[in-house]
C-alpha positions as CSV (number, residue, x, y, z in Angstrom):
1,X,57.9,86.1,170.4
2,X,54.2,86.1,171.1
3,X,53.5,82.9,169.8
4,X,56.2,81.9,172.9
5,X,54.5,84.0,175.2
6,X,51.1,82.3,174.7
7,X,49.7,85.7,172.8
8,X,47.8,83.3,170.0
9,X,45.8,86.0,168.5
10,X,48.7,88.6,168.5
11,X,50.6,86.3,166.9
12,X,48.4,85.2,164.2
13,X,47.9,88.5,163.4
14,X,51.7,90.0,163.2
15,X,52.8,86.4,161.1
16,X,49.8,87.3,158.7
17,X,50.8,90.6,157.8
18,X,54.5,89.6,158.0
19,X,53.4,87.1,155.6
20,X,51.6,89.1,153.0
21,X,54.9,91.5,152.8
22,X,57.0,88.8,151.9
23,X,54.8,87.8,149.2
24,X,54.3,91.5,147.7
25,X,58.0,91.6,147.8
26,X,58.5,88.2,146.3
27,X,60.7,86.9,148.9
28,X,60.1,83.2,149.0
29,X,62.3,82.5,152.0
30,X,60.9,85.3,153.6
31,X,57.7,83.7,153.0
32,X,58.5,80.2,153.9
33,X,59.6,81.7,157.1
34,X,56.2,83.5,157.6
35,X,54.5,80.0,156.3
36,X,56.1,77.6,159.3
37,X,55.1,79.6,161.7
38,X,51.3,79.8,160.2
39,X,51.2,76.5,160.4
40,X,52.1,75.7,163.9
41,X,49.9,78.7,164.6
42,X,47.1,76.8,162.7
43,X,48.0,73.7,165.1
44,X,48.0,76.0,168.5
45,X,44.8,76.9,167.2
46,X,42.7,73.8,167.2
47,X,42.3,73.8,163.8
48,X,43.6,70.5,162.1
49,X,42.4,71.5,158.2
50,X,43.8,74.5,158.3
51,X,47.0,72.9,159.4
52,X,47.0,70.6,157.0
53,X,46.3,73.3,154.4
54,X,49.2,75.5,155.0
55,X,51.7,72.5,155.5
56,X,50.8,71.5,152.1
57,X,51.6,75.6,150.9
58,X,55.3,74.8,152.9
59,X,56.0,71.8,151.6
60,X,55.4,73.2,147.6
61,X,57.5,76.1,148.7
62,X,60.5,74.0,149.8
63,X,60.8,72.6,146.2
64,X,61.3,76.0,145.2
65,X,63.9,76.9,147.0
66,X,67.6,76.5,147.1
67,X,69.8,73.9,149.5
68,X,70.2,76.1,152.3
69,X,69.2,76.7,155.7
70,X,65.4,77.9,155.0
71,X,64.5,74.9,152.7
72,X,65.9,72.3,155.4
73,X,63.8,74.2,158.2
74,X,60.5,74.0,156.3
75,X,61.1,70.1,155.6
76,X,61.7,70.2,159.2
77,X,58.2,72.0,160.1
78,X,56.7,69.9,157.7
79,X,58.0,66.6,159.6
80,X,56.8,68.2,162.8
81,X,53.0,69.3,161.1
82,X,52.6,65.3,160.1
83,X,54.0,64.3,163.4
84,X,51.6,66.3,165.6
85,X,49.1,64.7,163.5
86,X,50.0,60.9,164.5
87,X,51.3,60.7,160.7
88,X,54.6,59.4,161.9
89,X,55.5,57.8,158.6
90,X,55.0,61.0,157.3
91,X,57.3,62.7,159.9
92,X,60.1,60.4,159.6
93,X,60.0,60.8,155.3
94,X,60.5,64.6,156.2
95,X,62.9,64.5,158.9
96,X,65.1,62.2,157.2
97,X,64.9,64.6,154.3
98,X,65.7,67.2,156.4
99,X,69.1,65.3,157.8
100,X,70.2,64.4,154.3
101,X,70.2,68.3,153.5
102,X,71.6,69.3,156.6
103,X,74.8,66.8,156.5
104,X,75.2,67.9,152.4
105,X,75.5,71.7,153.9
106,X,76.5,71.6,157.4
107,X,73.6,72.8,158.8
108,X,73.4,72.2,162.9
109,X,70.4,73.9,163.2
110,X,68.4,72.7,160.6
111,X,69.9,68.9,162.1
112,X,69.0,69.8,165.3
113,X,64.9,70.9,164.4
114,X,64.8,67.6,162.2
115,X,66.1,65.4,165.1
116,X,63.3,66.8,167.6
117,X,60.8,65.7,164.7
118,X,61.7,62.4,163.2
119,X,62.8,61.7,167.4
120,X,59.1,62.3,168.2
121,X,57.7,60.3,165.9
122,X,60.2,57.3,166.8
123,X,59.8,57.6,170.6
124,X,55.9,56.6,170.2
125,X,56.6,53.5,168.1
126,X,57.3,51.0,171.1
127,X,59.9,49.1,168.4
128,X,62.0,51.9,167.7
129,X,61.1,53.9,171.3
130,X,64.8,53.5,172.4
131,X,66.7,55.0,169.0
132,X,63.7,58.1,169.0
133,X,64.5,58.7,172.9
134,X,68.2,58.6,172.0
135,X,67.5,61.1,168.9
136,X,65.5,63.0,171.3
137,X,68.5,63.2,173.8
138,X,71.1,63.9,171.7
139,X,69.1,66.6,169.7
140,X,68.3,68.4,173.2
141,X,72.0,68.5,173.9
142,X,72.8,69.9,170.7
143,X,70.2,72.6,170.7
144,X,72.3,73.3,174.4
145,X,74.9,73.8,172.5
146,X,73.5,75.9,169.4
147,X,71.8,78.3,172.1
148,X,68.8,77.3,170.8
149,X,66.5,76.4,174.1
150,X,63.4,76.1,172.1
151,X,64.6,72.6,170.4
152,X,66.3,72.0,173.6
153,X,62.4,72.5,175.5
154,X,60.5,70.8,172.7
155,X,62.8,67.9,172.9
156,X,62.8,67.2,176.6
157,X,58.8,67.7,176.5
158,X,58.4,65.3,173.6
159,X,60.8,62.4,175.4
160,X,58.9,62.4,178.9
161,X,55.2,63.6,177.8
162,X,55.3,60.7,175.5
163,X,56.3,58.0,178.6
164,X,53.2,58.6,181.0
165,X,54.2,54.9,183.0
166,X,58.4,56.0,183.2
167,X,60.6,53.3,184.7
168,X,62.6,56.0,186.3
169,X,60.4,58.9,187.5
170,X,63.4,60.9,189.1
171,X,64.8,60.8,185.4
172,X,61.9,62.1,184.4
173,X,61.3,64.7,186.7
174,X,65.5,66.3,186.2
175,X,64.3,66.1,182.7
176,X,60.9,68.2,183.1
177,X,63.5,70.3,185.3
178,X,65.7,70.9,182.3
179,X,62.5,71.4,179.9
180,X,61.5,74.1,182.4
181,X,64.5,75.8,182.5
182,X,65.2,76.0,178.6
183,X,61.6,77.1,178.5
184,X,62.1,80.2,180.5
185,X,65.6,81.4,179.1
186,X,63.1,81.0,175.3
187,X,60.5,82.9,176.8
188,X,58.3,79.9,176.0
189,X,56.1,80.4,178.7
190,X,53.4,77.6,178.3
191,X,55.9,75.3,178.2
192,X,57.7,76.5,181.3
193,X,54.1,77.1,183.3
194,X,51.3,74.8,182.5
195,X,53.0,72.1,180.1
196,X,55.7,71.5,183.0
197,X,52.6,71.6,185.5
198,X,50.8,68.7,183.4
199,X,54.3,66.6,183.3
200,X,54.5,67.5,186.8
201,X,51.0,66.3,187.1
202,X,51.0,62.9,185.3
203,X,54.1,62.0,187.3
204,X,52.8,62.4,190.5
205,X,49.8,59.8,188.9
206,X,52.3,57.5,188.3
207,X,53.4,57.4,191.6
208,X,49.8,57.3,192.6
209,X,49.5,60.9,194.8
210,X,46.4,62.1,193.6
211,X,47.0,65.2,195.9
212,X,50.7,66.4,194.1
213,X,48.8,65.9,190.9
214,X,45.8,68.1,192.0
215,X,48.2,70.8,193.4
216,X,50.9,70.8,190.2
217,X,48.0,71.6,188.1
218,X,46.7,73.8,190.2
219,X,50.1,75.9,190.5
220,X,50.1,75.5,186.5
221,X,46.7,77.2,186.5
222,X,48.2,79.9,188.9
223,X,51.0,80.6,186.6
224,X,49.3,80.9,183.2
225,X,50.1,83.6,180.9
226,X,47.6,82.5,178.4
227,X,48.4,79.0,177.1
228,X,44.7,78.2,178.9
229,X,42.9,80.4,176.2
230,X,44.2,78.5,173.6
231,X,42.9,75.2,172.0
232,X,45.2,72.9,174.0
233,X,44.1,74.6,177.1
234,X,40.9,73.0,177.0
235,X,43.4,69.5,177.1
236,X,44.3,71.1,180.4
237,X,40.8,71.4,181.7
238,X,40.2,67.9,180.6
239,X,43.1,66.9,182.9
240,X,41.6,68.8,185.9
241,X,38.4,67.7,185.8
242,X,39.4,64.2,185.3
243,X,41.5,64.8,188.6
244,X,38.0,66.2,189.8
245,X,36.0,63.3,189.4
246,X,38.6,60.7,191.2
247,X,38.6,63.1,194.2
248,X,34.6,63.2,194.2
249,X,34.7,67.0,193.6
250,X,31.9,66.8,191.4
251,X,31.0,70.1,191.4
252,X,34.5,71.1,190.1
253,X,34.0,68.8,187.4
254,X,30.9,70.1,186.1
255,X,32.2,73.7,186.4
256,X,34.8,72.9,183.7
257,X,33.7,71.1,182.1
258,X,30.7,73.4,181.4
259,X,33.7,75.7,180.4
260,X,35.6,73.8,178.1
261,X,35.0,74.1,174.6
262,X,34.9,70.1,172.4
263,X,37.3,69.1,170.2
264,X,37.5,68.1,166.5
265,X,40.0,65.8,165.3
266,X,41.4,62.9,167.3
267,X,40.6,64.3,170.3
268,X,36.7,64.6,170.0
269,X,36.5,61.4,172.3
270,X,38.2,62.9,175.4
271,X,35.9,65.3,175.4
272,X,32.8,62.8,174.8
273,X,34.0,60.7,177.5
274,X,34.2,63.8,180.2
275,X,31.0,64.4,179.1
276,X,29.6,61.2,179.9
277,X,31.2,60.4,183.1
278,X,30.1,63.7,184.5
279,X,26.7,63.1,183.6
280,X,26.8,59.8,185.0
281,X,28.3,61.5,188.6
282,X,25.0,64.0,188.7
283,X,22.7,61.1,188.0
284,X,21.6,62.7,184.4
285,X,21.3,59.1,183.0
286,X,19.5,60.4,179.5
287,X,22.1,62.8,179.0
288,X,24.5,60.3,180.2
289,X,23.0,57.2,177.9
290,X,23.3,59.8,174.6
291,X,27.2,60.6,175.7
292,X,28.0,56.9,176.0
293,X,26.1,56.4,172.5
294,X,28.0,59.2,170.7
295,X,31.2,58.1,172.3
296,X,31.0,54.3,170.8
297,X,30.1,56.3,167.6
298,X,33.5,58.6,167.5
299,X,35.3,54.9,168.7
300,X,34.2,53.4,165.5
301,X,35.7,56.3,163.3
302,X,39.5,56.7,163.3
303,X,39.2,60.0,162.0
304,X,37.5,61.4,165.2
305,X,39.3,59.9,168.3
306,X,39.7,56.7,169.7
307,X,39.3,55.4,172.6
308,X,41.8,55.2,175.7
309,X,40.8,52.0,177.9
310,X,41.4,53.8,180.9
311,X,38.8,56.3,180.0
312,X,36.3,53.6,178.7
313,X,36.9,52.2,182.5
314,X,36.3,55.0,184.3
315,X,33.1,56.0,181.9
316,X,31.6,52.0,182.5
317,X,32.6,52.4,186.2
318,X,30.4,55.6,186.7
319,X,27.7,54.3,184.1
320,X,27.2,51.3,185.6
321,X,26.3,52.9,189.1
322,X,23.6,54.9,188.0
323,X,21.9,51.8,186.5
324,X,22.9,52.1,182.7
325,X,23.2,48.4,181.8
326,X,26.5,46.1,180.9
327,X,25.0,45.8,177.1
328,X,24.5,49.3,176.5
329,X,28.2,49.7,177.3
330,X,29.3,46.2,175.8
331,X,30.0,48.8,172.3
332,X,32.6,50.4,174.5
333,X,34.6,48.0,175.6
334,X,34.7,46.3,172.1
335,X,35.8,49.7,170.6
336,X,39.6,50.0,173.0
337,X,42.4,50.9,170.7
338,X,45.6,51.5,171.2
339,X,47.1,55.1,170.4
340,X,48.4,55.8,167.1
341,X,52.5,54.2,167.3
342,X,52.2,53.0,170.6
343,X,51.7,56.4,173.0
344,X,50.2,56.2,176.1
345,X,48.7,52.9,177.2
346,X,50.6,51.0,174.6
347,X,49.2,47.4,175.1
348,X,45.2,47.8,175.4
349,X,44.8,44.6,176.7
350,X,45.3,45.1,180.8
351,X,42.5,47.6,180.2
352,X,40.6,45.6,178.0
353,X,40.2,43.1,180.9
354,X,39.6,45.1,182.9
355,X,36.7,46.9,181.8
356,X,35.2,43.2,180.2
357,X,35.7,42.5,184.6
358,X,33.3,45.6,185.2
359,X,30.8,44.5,183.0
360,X,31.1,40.6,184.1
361,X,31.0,41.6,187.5
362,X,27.4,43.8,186.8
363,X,26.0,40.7,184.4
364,X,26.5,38.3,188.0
365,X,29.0,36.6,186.5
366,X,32.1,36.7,188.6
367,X,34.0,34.0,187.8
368,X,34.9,35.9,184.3
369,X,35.2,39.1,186.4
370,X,37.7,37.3,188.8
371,X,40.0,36.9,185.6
372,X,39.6,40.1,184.6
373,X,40.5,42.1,187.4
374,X,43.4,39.8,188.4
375,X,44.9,40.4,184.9
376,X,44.5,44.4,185.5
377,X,45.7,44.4,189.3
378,X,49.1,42.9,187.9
379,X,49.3,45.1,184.8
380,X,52.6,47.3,186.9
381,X,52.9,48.8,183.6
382,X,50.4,49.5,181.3
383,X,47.7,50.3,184.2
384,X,48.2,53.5,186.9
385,X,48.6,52.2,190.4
386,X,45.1,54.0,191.3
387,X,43.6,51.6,188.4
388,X,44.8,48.2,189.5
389,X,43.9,49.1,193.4
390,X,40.5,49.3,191.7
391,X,41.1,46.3,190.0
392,X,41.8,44.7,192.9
393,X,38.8,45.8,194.8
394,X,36.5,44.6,192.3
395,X,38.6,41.2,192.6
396,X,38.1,41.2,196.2
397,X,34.0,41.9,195.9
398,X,34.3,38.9,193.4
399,X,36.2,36.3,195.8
400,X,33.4,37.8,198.2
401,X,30.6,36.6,196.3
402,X,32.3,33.2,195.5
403,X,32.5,32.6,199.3
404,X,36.4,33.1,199.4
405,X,36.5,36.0,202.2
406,X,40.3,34.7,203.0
407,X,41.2,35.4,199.1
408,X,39.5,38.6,199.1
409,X,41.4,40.0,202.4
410,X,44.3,39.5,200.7
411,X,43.5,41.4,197.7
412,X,41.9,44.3,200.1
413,X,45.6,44.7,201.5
414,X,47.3,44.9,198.1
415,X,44.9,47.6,197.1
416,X,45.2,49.5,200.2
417,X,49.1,49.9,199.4
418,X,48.3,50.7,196.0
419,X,45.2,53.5,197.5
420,X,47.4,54.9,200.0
421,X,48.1,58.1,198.7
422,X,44.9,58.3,196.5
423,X,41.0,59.0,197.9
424,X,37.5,60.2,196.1
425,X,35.1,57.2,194.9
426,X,38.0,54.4,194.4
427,X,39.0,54.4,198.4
428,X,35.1,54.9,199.0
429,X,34.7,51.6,197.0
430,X,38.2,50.0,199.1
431,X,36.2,51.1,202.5
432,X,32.8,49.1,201.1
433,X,34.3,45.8,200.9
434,X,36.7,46.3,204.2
435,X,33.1,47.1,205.8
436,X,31.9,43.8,203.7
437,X,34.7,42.2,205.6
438,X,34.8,43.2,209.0
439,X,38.4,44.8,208.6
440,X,38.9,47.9,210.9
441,X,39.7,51.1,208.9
442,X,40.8,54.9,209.5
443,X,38.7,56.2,207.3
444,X,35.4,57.8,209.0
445,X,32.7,55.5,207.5
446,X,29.1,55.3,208.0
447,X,26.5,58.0,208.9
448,X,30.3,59.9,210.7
449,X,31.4,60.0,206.9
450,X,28.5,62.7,205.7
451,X,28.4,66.3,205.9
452,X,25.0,67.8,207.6
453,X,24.0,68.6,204.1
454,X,24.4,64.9,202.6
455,X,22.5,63.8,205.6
456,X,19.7,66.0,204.7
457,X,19.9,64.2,201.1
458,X,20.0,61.0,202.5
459,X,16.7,61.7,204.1
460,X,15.1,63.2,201.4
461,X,15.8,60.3,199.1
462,X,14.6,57.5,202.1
463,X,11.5,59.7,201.2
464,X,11.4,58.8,197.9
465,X,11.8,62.3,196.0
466,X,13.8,62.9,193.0
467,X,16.6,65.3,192.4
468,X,14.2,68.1,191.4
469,X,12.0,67.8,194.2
470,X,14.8,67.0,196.9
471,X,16.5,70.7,195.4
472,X,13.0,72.2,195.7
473,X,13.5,70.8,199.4
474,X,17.0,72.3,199.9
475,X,16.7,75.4,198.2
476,X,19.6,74.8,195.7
477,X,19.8,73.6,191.8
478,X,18.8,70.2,190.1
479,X,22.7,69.9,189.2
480,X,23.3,70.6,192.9
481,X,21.4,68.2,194.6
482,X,22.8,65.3,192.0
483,X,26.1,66.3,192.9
484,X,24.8,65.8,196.6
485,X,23.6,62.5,196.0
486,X,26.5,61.0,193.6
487,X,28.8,61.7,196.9
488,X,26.5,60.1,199.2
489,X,26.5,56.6,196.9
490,X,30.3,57.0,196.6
491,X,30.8,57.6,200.3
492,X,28.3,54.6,201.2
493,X,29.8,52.4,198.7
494,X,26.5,52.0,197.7
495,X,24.6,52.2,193.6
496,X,21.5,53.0,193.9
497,X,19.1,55.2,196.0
498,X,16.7,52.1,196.8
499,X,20.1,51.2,199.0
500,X,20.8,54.6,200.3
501,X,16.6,54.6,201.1
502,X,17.1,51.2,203.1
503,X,20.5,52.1,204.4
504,X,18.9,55.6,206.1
505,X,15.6,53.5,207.5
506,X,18.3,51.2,209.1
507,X,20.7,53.9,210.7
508,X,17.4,56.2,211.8
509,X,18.7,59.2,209.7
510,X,15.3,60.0,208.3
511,X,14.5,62.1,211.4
512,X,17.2,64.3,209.6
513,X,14.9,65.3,207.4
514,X,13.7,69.3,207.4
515,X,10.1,70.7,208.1
């Protein structure tokens, strides 16, 4: 029950000294019992070794015991310890095992945990995606039936969470409903608050609202009973500030990301990636070059993370306006996998264009980039709708360049369909080129678009003074005043403050300056 209610340490603590009673009193099923929780506990917890450790205790336990419901639950548990591990061969050995005992002694509920499993791993394969999302179904249903709204939850999560780009998003969002609902009758109250918030959430990305994403995390935040405190909440803070930095809310971003805690394990690179980009947004290009360089590292090692194109694209897109050059993020690009069995973005090579675009585009050679980005503005599935606008904004500055203003009009129009419901730096960057072009647009643009603040910035950097000096100026923090200027570039559409300098001398804004 605590574990379900998000009380981590509570429940660590009870399941241990459950635990060591059922060993003094030499109860092995007992113990088994005591041993799968421990080792989702161990999961929850953030720590993969240990994890690994006590799966290994349940699965030499299980040969111990007789045919009977406790031995096919912990060949279940042990399927679902190698599946949240990406070992899906692994899960579908112990899953299968797990059916074979259950149809030998008519076990519904042991059948019912094993299909969740061995459905989990399937559903990431994109071969065998169709038979896991059909275990996946069916085992749901059958936990309905059993009364058992924890396989019913964990089943539902595991089908949508595991399709970020659905065909069908109203399917998905009755089956989040569902999920929800079996959450709360369980008491499973991360599930039912901030896991159904991030579902919510990526949804909403899908359909490219970058406002009901913000807000469905932001009711999930609201609702949190603890789940945020835990290892995977840090996940959670990685989603927001991600959301952060595409709505130019720097300051957000830093704030948690100065609060999240980095991972081990496969997910080390998320974190390094946040890490980077944020850096990038403030201006802190040293911090922000040693980020980028420990990021290629983790890339190189499958052991610690690999890395999502989509966050190498928005790394080289924030990178490359501070000045960081296309070779020093060349080891980036080269270093896009796809996730273990297929989840995610399961065909890397939309994004792989389209970050090899970025970097053409930088290197002057837009011809290459034009190729790029049209291959990533017609990805429908493997790329978010926010992405290919961007891709096709970078194809329009491209047919710019080549003298083809008609070609890039065209492009400008797609990608304001594809923006419409989206803002932060990627409109900023759609409003640049419609500027470029002449187009009329309702966004406020121009010396309109900045706050009295940023137009104290602007004036302070026409001056030539540096972050420090320009938050000596203003009275506020280093980290403050970057934040300042990253919004003014992205608002400008410009990439460097020799531009913004120019730009200010142009529109007479250095009068703005203070005494």
């Amino acid at each position: 029950a605590a574990w379900l209610a998000g009380l981590l340490p509570d429940a660590v603590a009870h399941n241990r000294q459950r635990l060591d009673v059922a060993r003094r009193r030499g109860d092995q099923e007992a113990e088994s019992a005591a041993l799968r929780l421990e080792a989702r506990l161990a999961w929850e917890s953030g720590d993969t070794d240990e994890t690994v450790r006590v799966t290994e205790q349940v699965a030499t336990l299980a040969e111990r015991l007789p045919d009977g419901h406790e031995r096919g639950m912990a060949l279940a548990v042990v399927a679902q310890s190698a599946m949240l591990r990406d070992d899906l061969d692994g899960a579908v050995h112990w899953a299968d095992r797990a059916l074979e005992l259950a149809d030998r002694v008519g076990d519904e509920a042991v059948r019912a945990h094993a299909m969740v499993e061995k459905g989990s791993a399937l559903v990431t394969s994109p071969d065998e995606r169709g038979l896991g999302a059909e275990m996946l179904c069916d085992a749901a249903d059958l936990g309905e039936r059993l009364g058992d709204d924890v396989v019913v939850a964990r089943a539902l999560h595991n089908l949508v969470r595991t399709d970020s780009r659905p065909r069908d998003a109203g399917l998905a969002r009755r089956r989040l409903e569902r999920m929800r609902a079996a959450a709360e009758r369980a008491g499973f109250d991360s599930m039912a608050g901030t896991v159904h918030a991030q579902g919510l959430a990526d949804l909403a990305e899908w359909e490219g609202d970058l406002d009901a994403a913000m807000q469905a995390l932001a009711d999930g935040r609201c609702g949190d009973r603890g789940y945020l405190f835990t290892a995977k909440g840090s996940w959670f803070g990685v989603h927001e500030a991600g959301l952060a930095l595409e709505a130019g809310d720097v300051e957000k971003a830093v704030a948690l990301t100065d609060s999240l805690r980095g991972a081990a394990g496969s997910k080390a690179s998320w974190f390094a990636g946040l890490a980077a980009h944020v850096a990038c947004r403030i201006g802190d290009v040293a911090t922000a070059r040693s980020e980028i360089a420990r990021l290629a590292e983790l890339g190189g090692d499958p052991g610690r993370g690999r890395l999502s194109g989509m966050m190498v694209h928005d790394v080289v897109a924030a990178a490359l306006r501070v000045g960081i050059a296309p070779e020093e993020l060349h080891p980036l690009a080269v270093r896009i996998t796809p996730p273990p069995g297929g989840k995610g973005d399961t065909d890397p090579t939309a994004a792989r264009a389209f970050v090899d675009a970025q970097l053409a585009e930088a290197a002057g050679d837009h011809e290459a980039a034009c190729a790029g980005y049209a291959t990533a503005g017609a990805a429908e599935i493997s790329l978010y709708p926010y992405e290919r606008g961007t891709a096709v904004v970078g194809l329009a500055r491209c047919l710019i360049a080549r003298g083809d203003l008609e070609g890039a009009r065209e492009q400008v129009a797609l990608a304001e369909q594809l923006l419409e419901h989206w803002r932060g730096w990627r409109v900023d960057e759609l409003d640049a080129v419609r500027r470029r072009l002449g187009m009329t647009t309702g966004a406020v643009v121009g010396p309109a678009a900045l706050t009295p603040r940023e137009r104290e910035v602007v004036a302070l950097v026409a001056e030539g003074l540096t972050n420090a000096e320009l938050a000596a100026r203003l009275y506020i923090s280093p980290k403050t005043a970057a934040v300042h200027v990253s919004n003014v570039l992205a608002k400008l559409g410009m990439s460097s403050r020799t531009e913004v300098a120019a730009w200010a001398i142009r529109e007479q804004l250095t009068a703005a300056a203070p005494d």
